[in-house]
Backbone as JSON, one array per atom type, in Angstrom:
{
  "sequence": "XXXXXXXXXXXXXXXXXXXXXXXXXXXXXXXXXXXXXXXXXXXXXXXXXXXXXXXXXXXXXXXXXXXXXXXXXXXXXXXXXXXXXXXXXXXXXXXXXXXXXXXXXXXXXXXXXXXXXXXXXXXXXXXXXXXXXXXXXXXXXXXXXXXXXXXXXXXXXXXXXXXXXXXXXXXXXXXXXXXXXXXXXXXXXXXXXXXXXXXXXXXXXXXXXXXXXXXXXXXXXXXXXXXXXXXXXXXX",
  "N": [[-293.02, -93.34, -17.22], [-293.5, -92.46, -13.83], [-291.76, -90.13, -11.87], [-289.5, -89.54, -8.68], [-289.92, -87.57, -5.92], [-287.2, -85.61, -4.9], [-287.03, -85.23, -2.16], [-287.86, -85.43, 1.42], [-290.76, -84.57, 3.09], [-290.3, -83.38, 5.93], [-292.7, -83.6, 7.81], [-293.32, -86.4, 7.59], [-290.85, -87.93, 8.19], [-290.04, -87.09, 10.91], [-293.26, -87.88, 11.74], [-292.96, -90.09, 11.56], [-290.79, -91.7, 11.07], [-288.66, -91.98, 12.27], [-286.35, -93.68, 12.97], [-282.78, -94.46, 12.41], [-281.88, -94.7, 8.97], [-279.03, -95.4, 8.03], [-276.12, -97.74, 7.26], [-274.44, -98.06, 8.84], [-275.53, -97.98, 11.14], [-277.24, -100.05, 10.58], [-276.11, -102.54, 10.95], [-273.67, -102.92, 9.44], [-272.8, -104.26, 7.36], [-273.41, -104.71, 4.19], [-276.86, -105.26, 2.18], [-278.34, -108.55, 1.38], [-281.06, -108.89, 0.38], [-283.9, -107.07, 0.53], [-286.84, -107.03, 2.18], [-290.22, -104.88, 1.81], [-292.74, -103.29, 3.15], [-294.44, -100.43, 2.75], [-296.1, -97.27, 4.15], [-298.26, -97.1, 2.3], [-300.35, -93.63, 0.86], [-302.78, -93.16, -0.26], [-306.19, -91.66, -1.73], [-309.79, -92.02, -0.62], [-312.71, -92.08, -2.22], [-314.03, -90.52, -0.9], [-312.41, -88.82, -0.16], [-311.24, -88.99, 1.45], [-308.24, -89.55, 3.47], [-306.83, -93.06, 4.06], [-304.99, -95.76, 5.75], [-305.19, -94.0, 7.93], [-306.93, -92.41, 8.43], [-308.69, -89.93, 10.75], [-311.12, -92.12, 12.52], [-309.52, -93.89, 12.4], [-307.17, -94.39, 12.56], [-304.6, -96.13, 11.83], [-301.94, -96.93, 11.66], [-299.72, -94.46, 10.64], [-299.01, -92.58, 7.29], [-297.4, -92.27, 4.13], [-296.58, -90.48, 1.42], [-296.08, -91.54, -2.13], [-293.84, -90.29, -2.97], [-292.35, -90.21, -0.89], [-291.45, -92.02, 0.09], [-289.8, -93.39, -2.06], [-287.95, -91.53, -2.49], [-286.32, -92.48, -0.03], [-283.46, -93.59, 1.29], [-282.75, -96.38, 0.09], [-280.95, -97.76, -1.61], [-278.36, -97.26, -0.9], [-278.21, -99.17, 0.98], [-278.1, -101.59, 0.41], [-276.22, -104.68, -1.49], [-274.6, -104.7, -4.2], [-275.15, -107.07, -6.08], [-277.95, -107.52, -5.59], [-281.36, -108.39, -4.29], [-285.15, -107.02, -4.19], [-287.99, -107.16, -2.26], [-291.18, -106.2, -3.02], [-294.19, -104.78, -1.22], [-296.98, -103.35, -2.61], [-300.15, -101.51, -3.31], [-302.98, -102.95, -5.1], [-303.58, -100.3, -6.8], [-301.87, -98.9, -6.66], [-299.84, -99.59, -8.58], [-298.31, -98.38, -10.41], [-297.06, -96.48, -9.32], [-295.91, -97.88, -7.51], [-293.95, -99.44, -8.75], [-292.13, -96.89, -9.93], [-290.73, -96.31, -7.47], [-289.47, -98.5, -6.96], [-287.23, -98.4, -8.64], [-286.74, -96.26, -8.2], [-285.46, -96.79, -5.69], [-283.06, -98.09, -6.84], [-283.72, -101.02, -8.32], [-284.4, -103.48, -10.36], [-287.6, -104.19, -12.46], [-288.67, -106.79, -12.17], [-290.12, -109.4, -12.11], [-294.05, -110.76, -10.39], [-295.59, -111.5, -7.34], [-297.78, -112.96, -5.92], [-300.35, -112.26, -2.98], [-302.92, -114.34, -2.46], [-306.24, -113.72, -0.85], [-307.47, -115.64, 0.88], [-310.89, -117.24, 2.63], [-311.77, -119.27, 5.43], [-313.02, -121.29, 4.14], [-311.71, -121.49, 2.23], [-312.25, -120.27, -0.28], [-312.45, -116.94, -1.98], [-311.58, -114.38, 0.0], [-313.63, -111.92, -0.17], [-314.17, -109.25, 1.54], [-312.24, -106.68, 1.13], [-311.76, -104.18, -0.39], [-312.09, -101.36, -3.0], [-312.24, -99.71, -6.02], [-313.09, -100.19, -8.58], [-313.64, -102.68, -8.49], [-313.95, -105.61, -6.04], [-311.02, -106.13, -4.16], [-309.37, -109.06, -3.85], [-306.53, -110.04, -3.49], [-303.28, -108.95, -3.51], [-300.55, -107.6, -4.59], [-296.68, -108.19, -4.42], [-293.93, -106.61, -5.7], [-291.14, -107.87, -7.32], [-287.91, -107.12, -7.33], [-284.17, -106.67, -9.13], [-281.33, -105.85, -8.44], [-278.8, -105.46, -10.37], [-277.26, -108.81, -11.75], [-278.27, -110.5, -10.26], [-279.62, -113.62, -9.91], [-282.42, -115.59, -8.8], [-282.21, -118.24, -6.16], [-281.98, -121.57, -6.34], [-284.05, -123.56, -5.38], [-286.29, -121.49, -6.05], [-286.95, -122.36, -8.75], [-288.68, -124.45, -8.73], [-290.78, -122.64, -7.57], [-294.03, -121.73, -6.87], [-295.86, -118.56, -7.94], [-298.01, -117.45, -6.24], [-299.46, -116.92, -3.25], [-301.2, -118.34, -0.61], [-303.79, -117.47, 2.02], [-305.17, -116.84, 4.74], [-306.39, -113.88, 5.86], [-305.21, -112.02, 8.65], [-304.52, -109.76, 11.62], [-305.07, -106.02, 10.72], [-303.29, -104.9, 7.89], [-301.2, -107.09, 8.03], [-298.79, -109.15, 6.86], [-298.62, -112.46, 4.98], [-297.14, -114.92, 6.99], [-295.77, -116.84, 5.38], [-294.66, -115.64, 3.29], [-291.85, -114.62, 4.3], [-290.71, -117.76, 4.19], [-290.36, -118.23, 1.77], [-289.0, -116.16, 1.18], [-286.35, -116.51, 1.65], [-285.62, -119.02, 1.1], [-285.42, -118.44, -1.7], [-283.84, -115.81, -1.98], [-281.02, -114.33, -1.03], [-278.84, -113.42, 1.76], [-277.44, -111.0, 3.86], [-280.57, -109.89, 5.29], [-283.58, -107.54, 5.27], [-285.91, -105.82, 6.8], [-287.88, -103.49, 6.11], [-290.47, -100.67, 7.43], [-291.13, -102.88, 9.29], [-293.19, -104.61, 11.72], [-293.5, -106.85, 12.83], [-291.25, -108.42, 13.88], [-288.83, -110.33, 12.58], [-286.76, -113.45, 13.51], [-283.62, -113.42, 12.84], [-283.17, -111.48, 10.37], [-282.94, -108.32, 9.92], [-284.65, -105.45, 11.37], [-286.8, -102.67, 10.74], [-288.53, -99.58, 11.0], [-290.98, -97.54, 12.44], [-292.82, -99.07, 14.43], [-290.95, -101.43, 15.33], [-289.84, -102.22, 17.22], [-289.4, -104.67, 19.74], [-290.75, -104.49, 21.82], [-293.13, -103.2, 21.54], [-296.04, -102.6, 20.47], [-297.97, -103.11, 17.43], [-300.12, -100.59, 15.94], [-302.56, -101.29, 14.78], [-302.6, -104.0, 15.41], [-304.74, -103.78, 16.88], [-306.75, -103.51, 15.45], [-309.5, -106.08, 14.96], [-309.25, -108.92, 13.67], [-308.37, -112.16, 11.73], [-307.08, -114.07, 13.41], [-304.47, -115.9, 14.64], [-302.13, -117.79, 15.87], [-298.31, -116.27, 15.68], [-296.21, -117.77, 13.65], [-292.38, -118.73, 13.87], [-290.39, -119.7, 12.78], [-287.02, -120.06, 12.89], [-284.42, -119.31, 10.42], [-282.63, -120.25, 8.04], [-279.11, -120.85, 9.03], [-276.73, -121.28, 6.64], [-276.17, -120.26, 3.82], [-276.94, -120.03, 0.4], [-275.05, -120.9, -2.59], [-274.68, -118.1, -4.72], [-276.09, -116.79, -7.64], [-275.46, -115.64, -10.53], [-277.16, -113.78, -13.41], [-276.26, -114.12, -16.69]],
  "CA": [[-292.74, -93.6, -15.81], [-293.62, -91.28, -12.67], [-290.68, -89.04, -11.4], [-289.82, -89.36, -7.52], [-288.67, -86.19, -5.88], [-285.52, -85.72, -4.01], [-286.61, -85.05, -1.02], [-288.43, -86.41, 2.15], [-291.01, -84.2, 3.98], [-290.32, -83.08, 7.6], [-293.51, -84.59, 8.3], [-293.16, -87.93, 7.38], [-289.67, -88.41, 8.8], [-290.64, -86.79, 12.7], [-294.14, -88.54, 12.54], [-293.6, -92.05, 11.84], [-289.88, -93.12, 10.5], [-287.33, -91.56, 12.94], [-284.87, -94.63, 13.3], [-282.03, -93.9, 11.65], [-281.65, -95.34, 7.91], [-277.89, -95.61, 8.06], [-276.23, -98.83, 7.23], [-273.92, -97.97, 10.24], [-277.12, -98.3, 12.36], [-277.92, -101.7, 10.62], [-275.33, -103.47, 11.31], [-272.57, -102.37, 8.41], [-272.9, -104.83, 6.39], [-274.72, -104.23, 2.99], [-278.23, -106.53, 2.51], [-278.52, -109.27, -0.09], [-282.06, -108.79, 0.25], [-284.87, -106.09, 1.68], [-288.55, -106.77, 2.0], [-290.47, -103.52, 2.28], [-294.16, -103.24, 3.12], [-294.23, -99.43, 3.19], [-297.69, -97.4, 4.29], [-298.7, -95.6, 1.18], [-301.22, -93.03, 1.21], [-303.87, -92.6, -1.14], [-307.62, -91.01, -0.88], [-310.53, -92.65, -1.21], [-313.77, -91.26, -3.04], [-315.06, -89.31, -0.37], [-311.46, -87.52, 0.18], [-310.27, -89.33, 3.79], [-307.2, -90.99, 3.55], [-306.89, -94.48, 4.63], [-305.2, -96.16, 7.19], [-304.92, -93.04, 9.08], [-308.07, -91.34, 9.07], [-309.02, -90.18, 12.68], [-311.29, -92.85, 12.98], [-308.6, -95.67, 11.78], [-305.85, -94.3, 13.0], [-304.24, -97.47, 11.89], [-300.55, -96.6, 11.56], [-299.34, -93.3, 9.9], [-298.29, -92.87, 6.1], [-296.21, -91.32, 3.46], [-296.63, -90.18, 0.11], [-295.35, -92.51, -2.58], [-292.62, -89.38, -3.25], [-291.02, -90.12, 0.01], [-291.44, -93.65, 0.34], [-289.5, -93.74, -3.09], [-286.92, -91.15, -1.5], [-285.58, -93.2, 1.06], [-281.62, -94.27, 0.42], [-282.58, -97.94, 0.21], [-279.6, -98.34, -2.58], [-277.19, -97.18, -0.18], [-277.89, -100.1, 2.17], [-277.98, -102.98, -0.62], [-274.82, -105.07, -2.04], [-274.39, -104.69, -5.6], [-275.95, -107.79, -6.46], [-279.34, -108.12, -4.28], [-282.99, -108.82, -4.45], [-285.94, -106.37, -3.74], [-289.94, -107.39, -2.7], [-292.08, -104.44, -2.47], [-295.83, -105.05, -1.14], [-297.9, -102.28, -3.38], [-301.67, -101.59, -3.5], [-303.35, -103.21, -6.94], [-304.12, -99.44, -6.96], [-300.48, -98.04, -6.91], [-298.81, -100.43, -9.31], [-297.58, -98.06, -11.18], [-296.01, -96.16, -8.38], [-294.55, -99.33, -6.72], [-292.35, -99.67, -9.96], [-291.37, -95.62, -9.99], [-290.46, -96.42, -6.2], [-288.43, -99.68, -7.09], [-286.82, -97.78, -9.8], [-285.63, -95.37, -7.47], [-284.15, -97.91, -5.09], [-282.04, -99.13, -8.03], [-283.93, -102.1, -8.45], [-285.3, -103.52, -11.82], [-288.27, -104.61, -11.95], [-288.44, -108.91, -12.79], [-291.33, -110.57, -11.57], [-294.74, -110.18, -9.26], [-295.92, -112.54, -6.15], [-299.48, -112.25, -5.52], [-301.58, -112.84, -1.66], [-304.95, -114.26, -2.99], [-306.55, -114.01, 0.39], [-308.97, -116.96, 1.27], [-311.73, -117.28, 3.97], [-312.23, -120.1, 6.11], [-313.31, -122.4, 3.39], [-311.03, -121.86, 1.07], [-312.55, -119.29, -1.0], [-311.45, -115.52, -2.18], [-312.22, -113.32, 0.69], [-314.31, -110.94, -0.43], [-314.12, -108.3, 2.33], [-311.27, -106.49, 0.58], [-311.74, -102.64, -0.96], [-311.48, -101.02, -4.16], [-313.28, -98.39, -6.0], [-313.54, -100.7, -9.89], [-313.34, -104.25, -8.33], [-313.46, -106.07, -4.93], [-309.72, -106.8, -4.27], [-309.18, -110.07, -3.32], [-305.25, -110.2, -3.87], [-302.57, -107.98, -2.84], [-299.08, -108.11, -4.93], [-295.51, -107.97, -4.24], [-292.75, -106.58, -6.98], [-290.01, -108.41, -7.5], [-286.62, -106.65, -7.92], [-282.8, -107.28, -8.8], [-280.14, -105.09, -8.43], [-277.09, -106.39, -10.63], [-277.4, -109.81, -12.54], [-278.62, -111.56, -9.11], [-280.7, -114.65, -10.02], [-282.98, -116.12, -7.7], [-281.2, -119.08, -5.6], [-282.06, -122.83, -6.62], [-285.27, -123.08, -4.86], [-286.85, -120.52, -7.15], [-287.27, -123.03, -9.75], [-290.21, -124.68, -8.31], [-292.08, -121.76, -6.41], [-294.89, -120.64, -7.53], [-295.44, -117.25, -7.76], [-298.83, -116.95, -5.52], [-299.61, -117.39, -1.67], [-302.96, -118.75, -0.47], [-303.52, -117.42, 2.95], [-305.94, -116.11, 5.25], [-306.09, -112.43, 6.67], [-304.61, -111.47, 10.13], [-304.88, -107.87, 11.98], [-304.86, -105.1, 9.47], [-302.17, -104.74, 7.15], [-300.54, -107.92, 8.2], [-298.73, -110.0, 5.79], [-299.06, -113.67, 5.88], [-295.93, -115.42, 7.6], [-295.36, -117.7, 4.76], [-293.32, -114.7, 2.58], [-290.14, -115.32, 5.1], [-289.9, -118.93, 3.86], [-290.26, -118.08, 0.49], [-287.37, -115.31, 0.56], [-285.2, -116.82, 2.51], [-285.21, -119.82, -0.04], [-285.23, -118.07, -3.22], [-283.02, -114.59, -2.0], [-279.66, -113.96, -0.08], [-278.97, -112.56, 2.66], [-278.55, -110.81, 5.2], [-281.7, -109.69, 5.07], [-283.59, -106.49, 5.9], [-287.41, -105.68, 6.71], [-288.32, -102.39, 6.02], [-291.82, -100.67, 7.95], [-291.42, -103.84, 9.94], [-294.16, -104.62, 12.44], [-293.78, -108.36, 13.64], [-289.7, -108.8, 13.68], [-288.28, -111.98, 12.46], [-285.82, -113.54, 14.11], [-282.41, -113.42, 12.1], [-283.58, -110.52, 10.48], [-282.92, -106.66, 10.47], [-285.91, -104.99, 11.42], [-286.3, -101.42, 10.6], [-289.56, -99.01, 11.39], [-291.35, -97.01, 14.4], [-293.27, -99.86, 15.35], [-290.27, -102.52, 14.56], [-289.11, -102.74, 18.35], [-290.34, -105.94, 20.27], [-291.9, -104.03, 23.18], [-294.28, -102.14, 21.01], [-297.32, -103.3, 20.07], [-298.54, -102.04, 15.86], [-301.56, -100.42, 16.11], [-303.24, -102.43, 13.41], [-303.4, -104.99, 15.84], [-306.01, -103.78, 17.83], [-307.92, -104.24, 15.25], [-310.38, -107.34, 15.05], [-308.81, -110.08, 12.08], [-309.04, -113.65, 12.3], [-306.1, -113.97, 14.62], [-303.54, -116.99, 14.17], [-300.33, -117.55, 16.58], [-297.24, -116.72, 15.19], [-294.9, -118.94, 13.46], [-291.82, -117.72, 13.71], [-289.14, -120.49, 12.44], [-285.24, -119.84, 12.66], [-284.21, -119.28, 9.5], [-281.04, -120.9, 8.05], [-277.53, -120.1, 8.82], [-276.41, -121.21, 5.44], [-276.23, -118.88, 2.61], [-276.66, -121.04, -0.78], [-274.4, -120.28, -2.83], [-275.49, -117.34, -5.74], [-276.58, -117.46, -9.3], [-275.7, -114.09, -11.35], [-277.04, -113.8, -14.52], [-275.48, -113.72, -17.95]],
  "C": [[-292.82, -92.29, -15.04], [-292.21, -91.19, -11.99], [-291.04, -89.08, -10.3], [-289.25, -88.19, -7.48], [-287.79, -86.72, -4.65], [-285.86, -85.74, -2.76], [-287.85, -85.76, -0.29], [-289.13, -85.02, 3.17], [-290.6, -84.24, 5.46], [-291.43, -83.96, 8.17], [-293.42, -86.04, 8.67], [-292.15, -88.39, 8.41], [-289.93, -88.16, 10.56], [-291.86, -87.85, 12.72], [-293.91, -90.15, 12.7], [-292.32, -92.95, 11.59], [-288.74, -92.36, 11.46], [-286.42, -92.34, 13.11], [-284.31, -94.1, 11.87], [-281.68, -95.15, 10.46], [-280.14, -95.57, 7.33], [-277.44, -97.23, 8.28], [-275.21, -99.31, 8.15], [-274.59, -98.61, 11.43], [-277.31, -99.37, 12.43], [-277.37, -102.39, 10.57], [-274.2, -104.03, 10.43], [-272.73, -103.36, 7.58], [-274.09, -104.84, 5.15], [-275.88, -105.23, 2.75], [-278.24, -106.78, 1.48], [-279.7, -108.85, -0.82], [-283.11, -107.6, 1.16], [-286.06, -106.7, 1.11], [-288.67, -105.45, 2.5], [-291.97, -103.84, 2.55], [-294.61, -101.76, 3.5], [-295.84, -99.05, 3.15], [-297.77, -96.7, 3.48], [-300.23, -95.3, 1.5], [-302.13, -93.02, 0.01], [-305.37, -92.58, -0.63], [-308.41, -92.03, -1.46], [-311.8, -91.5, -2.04], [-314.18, -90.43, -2.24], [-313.76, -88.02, 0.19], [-310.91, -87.95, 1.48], [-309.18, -90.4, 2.67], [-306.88, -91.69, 3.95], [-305.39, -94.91, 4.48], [-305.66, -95.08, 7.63], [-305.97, -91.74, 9.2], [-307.99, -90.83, 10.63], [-309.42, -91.36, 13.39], [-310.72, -94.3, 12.72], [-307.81, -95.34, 12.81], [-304.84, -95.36, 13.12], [-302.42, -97.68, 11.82], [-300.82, -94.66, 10.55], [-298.44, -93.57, 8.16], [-297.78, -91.97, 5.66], [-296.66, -91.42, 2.21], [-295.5, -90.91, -0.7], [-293.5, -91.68, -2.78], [-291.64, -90.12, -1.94], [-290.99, -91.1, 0.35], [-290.25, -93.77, -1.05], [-287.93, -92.78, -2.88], [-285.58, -91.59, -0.89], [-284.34, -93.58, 0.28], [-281.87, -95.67, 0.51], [-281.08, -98.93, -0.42], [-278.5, -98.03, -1.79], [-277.33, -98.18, 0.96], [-277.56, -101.69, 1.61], [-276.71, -103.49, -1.09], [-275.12, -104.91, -3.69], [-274.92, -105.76, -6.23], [-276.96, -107.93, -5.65], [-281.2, -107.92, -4.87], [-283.61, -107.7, -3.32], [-287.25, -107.02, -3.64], [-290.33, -106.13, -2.1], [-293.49, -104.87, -2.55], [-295.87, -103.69, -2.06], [-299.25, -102.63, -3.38], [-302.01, -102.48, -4.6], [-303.58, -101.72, -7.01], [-302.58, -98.2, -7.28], [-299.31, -98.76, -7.53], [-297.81, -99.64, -10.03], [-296.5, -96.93, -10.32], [-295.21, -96.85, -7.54], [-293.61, -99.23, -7.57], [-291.84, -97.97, -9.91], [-290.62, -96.14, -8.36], [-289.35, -98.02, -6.26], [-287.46, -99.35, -7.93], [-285.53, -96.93, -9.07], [-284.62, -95.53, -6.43], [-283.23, -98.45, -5.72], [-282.14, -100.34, -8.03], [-284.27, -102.03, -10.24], [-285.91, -104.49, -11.74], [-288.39, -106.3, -12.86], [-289.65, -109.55, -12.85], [-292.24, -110.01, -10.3], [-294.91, -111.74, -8.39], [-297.14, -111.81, -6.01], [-299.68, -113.38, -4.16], [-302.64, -113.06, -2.15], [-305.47, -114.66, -0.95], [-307.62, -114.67, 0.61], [-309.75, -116.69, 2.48], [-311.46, -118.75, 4.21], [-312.38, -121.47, 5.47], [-312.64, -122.57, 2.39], [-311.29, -120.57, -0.03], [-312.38, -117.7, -0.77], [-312.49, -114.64, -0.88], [-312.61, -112.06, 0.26], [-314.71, -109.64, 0.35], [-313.2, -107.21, 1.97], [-312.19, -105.16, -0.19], [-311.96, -102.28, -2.29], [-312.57, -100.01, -5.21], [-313.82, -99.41, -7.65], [-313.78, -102.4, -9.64], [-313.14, -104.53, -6.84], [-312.07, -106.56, -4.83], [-309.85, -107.66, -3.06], [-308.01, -110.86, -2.69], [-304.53, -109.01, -3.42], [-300.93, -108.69, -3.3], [-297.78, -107.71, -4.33], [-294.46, -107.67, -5.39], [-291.64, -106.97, -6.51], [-289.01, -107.73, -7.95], [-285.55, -107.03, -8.03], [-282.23, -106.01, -9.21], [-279.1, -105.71, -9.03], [-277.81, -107.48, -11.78], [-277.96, -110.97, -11.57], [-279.59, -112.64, -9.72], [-281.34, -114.99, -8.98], [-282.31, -117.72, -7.44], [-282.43, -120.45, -6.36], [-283.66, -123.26, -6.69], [-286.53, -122.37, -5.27], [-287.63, -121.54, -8.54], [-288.52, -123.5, -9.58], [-290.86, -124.22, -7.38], [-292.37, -121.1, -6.83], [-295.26, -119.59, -6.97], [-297.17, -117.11, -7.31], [-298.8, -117.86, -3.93], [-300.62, -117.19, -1.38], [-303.35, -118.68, 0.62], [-305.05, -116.8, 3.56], [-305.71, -114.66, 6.06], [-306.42, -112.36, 7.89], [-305.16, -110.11, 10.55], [-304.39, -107.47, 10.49], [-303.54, -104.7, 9.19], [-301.25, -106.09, 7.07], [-300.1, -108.85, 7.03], [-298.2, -111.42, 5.76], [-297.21, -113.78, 5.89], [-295.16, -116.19, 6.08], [-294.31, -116.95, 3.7], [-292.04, -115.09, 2.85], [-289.94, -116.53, 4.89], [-289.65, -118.78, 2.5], [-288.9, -116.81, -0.08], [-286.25, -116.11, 0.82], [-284.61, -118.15, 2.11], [-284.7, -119.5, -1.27], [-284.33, -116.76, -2.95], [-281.75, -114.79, -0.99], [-279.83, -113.51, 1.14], [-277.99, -111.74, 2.76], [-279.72, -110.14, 4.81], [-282.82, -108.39, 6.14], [-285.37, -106.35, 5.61], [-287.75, -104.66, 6.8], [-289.84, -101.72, 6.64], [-292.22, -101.93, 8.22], [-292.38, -103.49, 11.16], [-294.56, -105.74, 13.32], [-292.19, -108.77, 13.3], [-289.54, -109.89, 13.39], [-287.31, -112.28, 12.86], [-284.69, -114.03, 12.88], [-282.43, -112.19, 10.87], [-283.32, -108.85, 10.83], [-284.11, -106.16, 10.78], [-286.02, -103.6, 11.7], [-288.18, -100.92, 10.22], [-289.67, -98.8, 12.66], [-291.94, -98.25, 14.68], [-292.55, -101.66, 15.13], [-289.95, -103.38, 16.27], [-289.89, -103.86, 18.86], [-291.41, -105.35, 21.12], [-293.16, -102.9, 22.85], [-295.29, -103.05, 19.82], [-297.95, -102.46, 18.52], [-300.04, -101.7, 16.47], [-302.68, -101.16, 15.83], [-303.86, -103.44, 14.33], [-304.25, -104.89, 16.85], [-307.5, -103.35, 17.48], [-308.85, -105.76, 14.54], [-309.74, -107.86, 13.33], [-309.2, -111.47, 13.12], [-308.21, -114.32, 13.6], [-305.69, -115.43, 14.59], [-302.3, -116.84, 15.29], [-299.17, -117.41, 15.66], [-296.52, -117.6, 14.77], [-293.72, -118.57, 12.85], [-290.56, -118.56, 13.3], [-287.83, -119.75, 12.23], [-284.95, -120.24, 10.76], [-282.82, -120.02, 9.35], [-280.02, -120.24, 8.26], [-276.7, -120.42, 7.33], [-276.87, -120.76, 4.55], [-275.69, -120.29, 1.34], [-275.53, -119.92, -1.56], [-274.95, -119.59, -4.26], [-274.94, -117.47, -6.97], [-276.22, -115.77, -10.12], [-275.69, -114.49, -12.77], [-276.31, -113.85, -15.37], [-275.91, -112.75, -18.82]]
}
């Protein structure tokens, strides 16, 4: 396993994550659950790093070190559930980075992203393989089980691709069945309502970059989530 370090560039923190990661800030109470969709950096073959080339400029990122950094465990309850988007290309730094949140790692969720007709969109990156898919790691903190719900949901989502980076809507029904709450969205970008929402471009009146550029483009669906909290499952 890859070793995060302790600390969190100057950079990073001034250019792109300045709200404050205090669980003061987020509303004191500790989170059953966090989604994260953080922007990791890596190069491609010719040496530019993507999003945030010049000519992307699609959001700003962070090195998996300081994405892995962050006090996430100081905002979590002692029993709680982690999803972490990751590249297929940084799998093995998603888990050092879930590791270091004091998660352990359980189970994946895969996006197979479809076109139009149904079939694997093939527009998708990758230097050994067109990626078609795009996973999520599953974490638990504690003995947390996944809630009731869990039992019959399968572990992929069949969706079509939005502006860049976007991740399809259908995730938030699927936590919010199978995980606890309250509930916390990390390098948020489209707030959900009931919802913590935490990143620079988390506020309502700010528009992500991403989306200005060209996807297939879908309206929101932004359903109220439940006010009842099932009641939880901790391992044996």
């Amino acid at each position: 396993m890859i070793a995060a370090s302790e600390a969190m560039s100057d950079s990073a923190l001034t250019a792109a994550f300045a709200p404050s990661l205090e669980l003061d800030d987020l509303g004191g109470a500790p989170f059953g659950t966090v989604l994260a969709d953080p922007p990791w950096r890596f190069q491609n073959r010719t040496g530019k790093v993507a999003p945030e080339h010049r000519r992307l400029s699609r959001y700003d990122t962070m090195e998996w070190q300081e994405i892995a950094a962050l006090g996430v465990g100081a905002l979590m309850a002692e029993q709680s559930h982690c999803y972490l988007w990751v590249p297929n290309a940084l799998l093995q730094e998603g888990l050092a980075t879930l590791e270091a949140w004091g998660f352990t790692y359980k189970a994946m969720l895969v996006w197979a992203k479809r076109r139009k007709d149904g079939g694997p969109d093939g527009r998708g990156v990758g230097f050994y393989f067109r990626n078609t898919t795009e996973p999520i790691l599953f974490g638990v903190r504690g003995r947390l089980r996944t809630l009731s719900p869990a039992r019959s949901q399968v572990n992929i989502i069949e969706s079509r691709k939005r502006e860049h980076s976007r991740k399809p809507d259908e995730q938030y029904d699927i936590i919010e069945a199978c995980s606890p709450g309250p509930y916390l969205e990390m390098f948020a970008r489209y707030p959900r309502p009931g919802w913590v929402a935490w990143g620079n471009e988390a506020a309502d009146d700010i528009t992500p970059r991403g989306r200005t550029f060209a996807g297939y483009g879908a309206p929101d669906q932004r359903p109220q989530p439940s006010a009842v909290q099932p009641k939880l499952l901790v391992a044996d």
